[in-house]
MDTraj code that builds the backbone (N, CA, C; nanometers):
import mdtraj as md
import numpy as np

residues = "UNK UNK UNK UNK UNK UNK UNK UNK UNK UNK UNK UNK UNK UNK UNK UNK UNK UNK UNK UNK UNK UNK UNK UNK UNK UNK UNK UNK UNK UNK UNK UNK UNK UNK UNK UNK UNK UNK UNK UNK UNK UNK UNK UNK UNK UNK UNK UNK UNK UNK UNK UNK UNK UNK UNK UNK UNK UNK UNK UNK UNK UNK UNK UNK UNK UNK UNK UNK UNK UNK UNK UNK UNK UNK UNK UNK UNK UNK UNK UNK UNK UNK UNK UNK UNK UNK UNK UNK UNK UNK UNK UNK UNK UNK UNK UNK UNK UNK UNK UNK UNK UNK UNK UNK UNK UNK UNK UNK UNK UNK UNK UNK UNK UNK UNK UNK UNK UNK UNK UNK UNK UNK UNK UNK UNK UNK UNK UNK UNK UNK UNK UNK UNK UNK UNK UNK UNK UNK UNK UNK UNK".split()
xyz = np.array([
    [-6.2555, 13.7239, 3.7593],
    [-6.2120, 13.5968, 3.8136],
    [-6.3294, 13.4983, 3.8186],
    [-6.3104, 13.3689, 3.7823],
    [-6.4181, 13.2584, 3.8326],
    [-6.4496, 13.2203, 3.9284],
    [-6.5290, 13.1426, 3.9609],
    [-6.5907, 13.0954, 4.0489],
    [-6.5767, 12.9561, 4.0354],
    [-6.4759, 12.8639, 4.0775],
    [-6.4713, 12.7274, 4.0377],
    [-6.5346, 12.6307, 4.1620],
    [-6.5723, 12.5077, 4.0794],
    [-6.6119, 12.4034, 4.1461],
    [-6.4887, 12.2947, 4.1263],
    [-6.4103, 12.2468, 4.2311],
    [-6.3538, 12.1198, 4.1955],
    [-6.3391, 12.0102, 4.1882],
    [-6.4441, 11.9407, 4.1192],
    [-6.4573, 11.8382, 4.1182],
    [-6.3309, 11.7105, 4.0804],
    [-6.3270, 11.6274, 4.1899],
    [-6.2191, 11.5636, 4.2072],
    [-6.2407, 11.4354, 4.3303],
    [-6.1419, 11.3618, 4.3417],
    [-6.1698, 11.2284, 4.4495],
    [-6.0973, 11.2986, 4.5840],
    [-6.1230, 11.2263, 4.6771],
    [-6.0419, 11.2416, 4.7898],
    [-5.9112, 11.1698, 4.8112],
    [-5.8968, 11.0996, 4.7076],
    [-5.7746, 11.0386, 4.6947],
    [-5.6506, 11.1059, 4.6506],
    [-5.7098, 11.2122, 4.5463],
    [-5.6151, 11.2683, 4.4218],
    [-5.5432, 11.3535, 4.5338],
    [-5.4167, 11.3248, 4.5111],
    [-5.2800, 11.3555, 4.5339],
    [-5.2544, 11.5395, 4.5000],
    [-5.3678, 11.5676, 4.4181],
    [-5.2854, 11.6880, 4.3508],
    [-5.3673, 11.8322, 4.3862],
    [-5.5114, 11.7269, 4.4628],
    [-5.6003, 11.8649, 4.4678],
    [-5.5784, 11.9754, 4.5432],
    [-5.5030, 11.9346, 4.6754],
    [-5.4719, 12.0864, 4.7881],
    [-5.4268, 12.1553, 4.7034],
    [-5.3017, 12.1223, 4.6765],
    [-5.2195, 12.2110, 4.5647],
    [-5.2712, 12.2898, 4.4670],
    [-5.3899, 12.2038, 4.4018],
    [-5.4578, 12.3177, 4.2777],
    [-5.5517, 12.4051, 4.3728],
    [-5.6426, 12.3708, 4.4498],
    [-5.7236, 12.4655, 4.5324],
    [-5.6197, 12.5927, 4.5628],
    [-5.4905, 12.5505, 4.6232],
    [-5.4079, 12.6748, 4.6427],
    [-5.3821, 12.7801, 4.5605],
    [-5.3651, 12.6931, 4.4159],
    [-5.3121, 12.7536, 4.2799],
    [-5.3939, 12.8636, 4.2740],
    [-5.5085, 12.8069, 4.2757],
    [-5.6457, 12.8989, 4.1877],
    [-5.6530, 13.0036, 4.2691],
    [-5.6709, 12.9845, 4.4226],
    [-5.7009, 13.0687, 4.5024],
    [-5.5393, 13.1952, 4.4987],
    [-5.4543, 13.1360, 4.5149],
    [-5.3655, 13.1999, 4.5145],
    [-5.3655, 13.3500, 4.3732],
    [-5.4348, 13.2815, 4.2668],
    [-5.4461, 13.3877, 4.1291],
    [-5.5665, 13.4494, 4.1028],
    [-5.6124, 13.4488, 4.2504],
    [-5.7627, 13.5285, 4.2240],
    [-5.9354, 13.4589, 4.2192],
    [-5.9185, 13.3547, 4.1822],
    [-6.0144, 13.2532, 4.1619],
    [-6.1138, 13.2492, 4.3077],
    [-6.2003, 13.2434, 4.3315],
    [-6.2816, 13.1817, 4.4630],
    [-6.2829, 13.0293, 4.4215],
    [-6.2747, 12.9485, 4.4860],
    [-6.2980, 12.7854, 4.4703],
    [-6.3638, 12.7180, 4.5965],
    [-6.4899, 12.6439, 4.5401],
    [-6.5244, 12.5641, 4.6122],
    [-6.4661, 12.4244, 4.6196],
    [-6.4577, 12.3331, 4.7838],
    [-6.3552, 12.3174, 4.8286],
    [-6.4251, 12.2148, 4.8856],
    [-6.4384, 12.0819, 4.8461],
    [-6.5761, 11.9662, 4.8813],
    [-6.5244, 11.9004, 5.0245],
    [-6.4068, 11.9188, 5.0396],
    [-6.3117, 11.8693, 5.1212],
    [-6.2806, 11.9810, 5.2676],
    [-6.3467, 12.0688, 5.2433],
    [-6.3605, 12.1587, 5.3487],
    [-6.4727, 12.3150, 5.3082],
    [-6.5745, 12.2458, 5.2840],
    [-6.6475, 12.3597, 5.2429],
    [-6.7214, 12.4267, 5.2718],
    [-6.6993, 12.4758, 5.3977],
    [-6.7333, 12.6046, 5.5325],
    [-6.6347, 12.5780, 5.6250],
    [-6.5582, 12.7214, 5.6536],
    [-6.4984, 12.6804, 5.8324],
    [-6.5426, 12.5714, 5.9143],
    [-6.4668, 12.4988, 5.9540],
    [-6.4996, 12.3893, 6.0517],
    [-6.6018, 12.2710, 6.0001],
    [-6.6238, 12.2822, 5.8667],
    [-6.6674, 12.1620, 5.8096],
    [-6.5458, 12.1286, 5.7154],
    [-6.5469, 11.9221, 5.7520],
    [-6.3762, 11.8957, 5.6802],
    [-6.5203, 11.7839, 5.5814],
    [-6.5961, 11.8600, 5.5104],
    [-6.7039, 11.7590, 5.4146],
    [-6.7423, 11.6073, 5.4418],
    [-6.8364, 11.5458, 5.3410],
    [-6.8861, 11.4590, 5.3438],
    [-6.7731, 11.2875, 5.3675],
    [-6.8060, 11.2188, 5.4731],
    [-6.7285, 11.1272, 5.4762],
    [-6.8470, 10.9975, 5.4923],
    [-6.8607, 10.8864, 5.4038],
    [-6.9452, 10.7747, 5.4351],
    [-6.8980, 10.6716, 5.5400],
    [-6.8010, 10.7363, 5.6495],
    [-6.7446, 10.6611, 5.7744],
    [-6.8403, 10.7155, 5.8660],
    [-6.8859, 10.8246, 5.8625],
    [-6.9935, 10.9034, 5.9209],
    [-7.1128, 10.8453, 5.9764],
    [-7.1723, 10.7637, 5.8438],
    [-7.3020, 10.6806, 5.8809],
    [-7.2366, 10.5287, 5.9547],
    [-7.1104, 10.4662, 5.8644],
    [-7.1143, 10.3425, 5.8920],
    [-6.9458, 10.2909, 5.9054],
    [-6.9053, 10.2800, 5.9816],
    [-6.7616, 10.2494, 5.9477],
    [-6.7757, 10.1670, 5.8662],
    [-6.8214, 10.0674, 5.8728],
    [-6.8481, 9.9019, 5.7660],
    [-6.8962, 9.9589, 5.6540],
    [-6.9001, 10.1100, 5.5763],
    [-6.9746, 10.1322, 5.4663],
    [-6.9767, 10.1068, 5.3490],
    [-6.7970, 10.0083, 5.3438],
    [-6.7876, 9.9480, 5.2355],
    [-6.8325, 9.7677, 5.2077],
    [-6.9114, 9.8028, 5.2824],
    [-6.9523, 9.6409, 5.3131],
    [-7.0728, 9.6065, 5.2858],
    [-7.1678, 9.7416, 5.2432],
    [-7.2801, 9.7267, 5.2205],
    [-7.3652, 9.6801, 5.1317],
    [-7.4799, 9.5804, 5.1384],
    [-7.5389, 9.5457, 4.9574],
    [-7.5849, 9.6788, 4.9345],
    [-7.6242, 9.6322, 4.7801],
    [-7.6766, 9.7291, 4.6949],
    [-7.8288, 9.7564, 4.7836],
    [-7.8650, 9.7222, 4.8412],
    [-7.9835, 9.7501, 4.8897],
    [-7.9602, 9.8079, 5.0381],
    [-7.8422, 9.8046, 5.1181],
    [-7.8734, 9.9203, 5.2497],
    [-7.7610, 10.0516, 5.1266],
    [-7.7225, 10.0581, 5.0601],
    [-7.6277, 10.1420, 4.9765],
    [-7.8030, 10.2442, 4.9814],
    [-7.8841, 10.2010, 4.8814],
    [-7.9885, 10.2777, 4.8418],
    [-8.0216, 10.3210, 4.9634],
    [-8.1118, 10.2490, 5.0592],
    [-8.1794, 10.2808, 5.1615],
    [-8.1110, 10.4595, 5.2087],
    [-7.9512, 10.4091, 5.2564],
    [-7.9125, 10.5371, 5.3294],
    [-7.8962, 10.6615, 5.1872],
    [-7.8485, 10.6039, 5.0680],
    [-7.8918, 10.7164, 4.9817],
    [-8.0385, 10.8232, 4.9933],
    [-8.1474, 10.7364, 5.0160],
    [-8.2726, 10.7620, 4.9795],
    [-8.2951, 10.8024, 5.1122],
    [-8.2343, 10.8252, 5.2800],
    [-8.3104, 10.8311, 5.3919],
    [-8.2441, 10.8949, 5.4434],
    [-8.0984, 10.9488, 5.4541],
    [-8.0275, 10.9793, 5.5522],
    [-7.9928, 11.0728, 5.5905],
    [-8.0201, 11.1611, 5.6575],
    [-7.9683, 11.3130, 5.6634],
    [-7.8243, 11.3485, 5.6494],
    [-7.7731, 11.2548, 5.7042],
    [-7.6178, 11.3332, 5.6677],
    [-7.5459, 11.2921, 5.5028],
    [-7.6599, 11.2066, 5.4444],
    [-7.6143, 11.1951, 5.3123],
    [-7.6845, 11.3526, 5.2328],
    [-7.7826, 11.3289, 5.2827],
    [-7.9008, 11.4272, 5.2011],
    [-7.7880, 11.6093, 5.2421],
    [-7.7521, 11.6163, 5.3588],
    [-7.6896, 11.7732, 5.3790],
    [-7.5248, 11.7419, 5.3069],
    [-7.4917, 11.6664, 5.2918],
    [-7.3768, 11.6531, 5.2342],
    [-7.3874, 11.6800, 5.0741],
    [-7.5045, 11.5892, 5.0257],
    [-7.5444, 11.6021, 4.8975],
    [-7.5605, 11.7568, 4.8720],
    [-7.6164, 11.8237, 4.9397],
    [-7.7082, 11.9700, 4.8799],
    [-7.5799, 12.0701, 4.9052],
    [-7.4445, 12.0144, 4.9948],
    [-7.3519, 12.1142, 5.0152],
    [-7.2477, 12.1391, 4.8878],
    [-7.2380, 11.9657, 4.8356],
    [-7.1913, 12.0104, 4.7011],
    [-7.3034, 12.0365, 4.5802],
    [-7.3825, 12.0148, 4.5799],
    [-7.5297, 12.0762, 4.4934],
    [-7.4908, 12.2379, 4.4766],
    [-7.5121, 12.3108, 4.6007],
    [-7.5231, 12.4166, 4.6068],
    [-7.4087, 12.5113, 4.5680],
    [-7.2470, 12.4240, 4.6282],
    [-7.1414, 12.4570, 4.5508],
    [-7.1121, 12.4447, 4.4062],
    [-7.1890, 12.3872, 4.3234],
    [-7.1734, 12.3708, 4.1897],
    [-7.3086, 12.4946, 4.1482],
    [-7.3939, 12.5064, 4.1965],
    [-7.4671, 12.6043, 4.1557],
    [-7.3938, 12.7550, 4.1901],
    [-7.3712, 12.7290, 4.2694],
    [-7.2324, 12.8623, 4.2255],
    [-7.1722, 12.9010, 4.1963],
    [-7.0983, 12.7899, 4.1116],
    [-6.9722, 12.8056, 4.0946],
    [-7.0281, 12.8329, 3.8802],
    [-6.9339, 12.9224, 3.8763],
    [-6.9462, 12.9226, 3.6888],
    [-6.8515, 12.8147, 3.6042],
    [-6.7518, 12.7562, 3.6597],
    [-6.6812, 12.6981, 3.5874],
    [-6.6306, 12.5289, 3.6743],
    [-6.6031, 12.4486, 3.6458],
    [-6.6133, 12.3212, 3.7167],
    [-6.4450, 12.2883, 3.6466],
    [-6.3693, 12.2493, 3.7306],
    [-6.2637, 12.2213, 3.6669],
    [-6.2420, 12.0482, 3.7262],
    [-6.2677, 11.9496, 3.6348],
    [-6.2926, 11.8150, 3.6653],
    [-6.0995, 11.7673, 3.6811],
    [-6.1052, 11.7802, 3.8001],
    [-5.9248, 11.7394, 3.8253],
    [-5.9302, 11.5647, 3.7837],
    [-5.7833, 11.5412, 3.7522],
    [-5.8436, 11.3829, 3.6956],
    [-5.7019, 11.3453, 3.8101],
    [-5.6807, 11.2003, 3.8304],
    [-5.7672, 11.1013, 3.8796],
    [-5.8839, 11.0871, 3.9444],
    [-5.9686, 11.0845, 3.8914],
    [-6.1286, 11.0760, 3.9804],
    [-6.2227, 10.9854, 3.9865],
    [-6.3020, 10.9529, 4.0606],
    [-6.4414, 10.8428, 4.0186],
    [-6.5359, 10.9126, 3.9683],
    [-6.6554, 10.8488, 3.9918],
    [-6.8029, 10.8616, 3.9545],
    [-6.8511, 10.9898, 4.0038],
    [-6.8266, 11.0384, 4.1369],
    [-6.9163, 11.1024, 4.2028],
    [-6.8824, 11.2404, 4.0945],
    [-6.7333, 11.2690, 4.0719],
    [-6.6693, 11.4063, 3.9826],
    [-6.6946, 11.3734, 3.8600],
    [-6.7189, 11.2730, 3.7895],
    [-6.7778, 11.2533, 3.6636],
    [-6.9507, 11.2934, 3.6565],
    [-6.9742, 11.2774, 3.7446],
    [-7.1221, 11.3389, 3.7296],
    [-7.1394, 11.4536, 3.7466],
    [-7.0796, 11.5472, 3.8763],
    [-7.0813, 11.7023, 3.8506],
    [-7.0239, 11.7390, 3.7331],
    [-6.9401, 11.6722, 3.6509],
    [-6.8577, 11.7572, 3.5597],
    [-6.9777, 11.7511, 3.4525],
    [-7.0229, 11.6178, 3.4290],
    [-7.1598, 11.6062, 3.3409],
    [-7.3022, 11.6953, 3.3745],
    [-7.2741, 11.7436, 3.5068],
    [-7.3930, 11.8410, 3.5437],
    [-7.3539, 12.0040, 3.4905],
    [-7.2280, 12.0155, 3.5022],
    [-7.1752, 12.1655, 3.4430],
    [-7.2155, 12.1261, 3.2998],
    [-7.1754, 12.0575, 3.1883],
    [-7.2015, 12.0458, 3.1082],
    [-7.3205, 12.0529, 3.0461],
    [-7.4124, 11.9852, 3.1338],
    [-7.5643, 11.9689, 3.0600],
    [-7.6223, 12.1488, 3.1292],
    [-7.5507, 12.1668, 3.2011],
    [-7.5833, 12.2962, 3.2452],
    [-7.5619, 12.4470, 3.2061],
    [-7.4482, 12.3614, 3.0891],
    [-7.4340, 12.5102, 2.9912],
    [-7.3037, 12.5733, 3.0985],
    [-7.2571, 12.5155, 3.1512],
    [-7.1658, 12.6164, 3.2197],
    [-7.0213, 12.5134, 3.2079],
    [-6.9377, 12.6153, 3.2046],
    [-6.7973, 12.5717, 3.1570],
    [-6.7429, 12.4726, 3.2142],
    [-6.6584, 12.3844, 3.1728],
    [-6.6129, 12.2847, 3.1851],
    [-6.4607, 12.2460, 3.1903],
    [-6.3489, 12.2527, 3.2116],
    [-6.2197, 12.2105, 3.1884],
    [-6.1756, 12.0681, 3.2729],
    [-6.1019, 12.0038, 3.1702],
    [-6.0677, 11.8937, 3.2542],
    [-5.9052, 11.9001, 3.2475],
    [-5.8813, 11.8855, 3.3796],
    [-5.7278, 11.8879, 3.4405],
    [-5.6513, 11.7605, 3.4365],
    [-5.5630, 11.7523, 3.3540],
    [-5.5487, 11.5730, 3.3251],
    [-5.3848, 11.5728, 3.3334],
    [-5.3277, 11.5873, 3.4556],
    [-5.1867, 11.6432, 3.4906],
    [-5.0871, 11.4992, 3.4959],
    [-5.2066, 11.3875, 3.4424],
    [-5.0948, 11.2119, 3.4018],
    [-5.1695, 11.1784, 3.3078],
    [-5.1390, 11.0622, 3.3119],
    [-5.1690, 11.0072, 3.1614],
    [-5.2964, 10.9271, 3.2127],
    [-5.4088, 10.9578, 3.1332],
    [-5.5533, 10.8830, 3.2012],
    [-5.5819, 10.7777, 3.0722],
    [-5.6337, 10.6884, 3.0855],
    [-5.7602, 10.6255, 2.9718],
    [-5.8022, 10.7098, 2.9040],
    [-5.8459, 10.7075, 2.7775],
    [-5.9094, 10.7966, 2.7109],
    [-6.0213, 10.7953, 2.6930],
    [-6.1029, 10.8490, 2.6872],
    [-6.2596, 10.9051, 2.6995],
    [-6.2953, 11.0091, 2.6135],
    [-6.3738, 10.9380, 2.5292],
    [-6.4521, 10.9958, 2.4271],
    [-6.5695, 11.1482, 2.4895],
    [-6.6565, 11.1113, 2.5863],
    [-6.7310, 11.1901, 2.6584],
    [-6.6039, 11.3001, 2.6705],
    [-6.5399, 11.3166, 2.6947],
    [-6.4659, 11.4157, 2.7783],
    [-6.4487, 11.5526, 2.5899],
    [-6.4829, 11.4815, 2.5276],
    [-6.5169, 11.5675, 2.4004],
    [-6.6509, 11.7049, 2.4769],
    [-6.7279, 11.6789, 2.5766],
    [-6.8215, 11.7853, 2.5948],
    [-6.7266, 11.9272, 2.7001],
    [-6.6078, 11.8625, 2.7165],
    [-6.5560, 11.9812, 2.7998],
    [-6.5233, 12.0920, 2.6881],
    [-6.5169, 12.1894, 2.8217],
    [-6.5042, 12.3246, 2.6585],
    [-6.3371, 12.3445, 2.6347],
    [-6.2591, 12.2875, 2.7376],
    [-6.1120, 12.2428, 2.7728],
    [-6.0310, 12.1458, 2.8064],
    [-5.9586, 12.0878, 2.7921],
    [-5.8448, 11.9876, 2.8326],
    [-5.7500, 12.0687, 2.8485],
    [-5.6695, 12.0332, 2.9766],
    [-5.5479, 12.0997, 2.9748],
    [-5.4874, 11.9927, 3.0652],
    [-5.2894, 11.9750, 3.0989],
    [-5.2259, 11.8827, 3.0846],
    [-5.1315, 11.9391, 3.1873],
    [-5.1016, 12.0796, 3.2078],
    [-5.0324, 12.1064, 3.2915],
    [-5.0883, 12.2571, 3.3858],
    [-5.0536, 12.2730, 3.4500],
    [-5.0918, 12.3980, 3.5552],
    [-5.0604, 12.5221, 3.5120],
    [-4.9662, 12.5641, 3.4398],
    [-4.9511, 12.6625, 3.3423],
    [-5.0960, 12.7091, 3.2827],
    [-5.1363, 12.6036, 3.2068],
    [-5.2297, 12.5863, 3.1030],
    [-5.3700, 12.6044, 3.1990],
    [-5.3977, 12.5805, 3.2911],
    [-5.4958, 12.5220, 3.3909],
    [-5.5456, 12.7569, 3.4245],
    [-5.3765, 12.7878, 3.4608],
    [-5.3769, 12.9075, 3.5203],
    [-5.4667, 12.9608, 3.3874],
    [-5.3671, 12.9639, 3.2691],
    [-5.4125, 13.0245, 3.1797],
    [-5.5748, 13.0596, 3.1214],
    [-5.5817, 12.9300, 3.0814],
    [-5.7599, 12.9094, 3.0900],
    [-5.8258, 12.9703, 3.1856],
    [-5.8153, 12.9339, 3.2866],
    [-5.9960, 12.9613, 3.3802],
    [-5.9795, 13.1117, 3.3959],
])
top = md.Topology()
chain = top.add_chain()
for i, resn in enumerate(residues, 1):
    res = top.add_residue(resn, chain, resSeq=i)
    for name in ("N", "CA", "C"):
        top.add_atom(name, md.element.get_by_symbol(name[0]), res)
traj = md.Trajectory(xyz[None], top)
């Protein structure tokens, strides 16, 4: 069985459900959204309610200074260093486009879960998979 990372938004609609999937067929999955008992993960309401209000210059500052960015950062760090396979769930932003680009440059497996119809993306040529439905998702990893 793998060891997955799921990289994905907090928005996406579909992720409890796949965390269940995987876990349900054997899989261990890391879980960015709850990843230790009694931790419910990284939230940027944490530092600032107003956090979407910020210039590009207090954005850096708390990047570059903040402890609860910095232990949040190293919790999914450390979950992707564990994990052997990264399954990039799609609708997603930036933050899951970059772990999925870190499995990749990392030599470690890659599938991207694309369960609607996305933009197309050339990059997404470095995954070692595409798959379209959960069948397919089971099958693979």
């Amino acid at each position: 069985m793998s060891r997955v990372y799921l990289a994905s938004s907090w928005r996406n609609s579909y992720f409890n459900k796949i965390v269940d999937t995987l876990r349900d067929v054997g899989h261990d999955v890391f879980n960015f959204r709850s990843p230790r008992p009694g931790n419910v993960g990284f939230h940027w309401k944490e530092i600032d309610e107003k956090w979407q209000d910020w210039s590009t210059l207090e954005y850096r500052e708390v990047l570059e200074t903040n402890t609860i960015v910095a232990n949040g950062y190293l919790s999914d760090l450390r979950g992707m260093q564990w994990a052997d396979t990264c399954v990039l769930l799609l609708p997603c932003g930036r933050s899951a486009h970059l772990e999925a680009g870190w499995f990749a440059g990392a030599n470690k497996r890659l599938i991207i879960y694309m369960p609607e119809v996305q933009e197309p993306d050339l990059m997404y040529l470095m995954a070692n998979h595409i798959v379209v439905n959960v069948d397919e998702l089971i099958k693979i990893v």
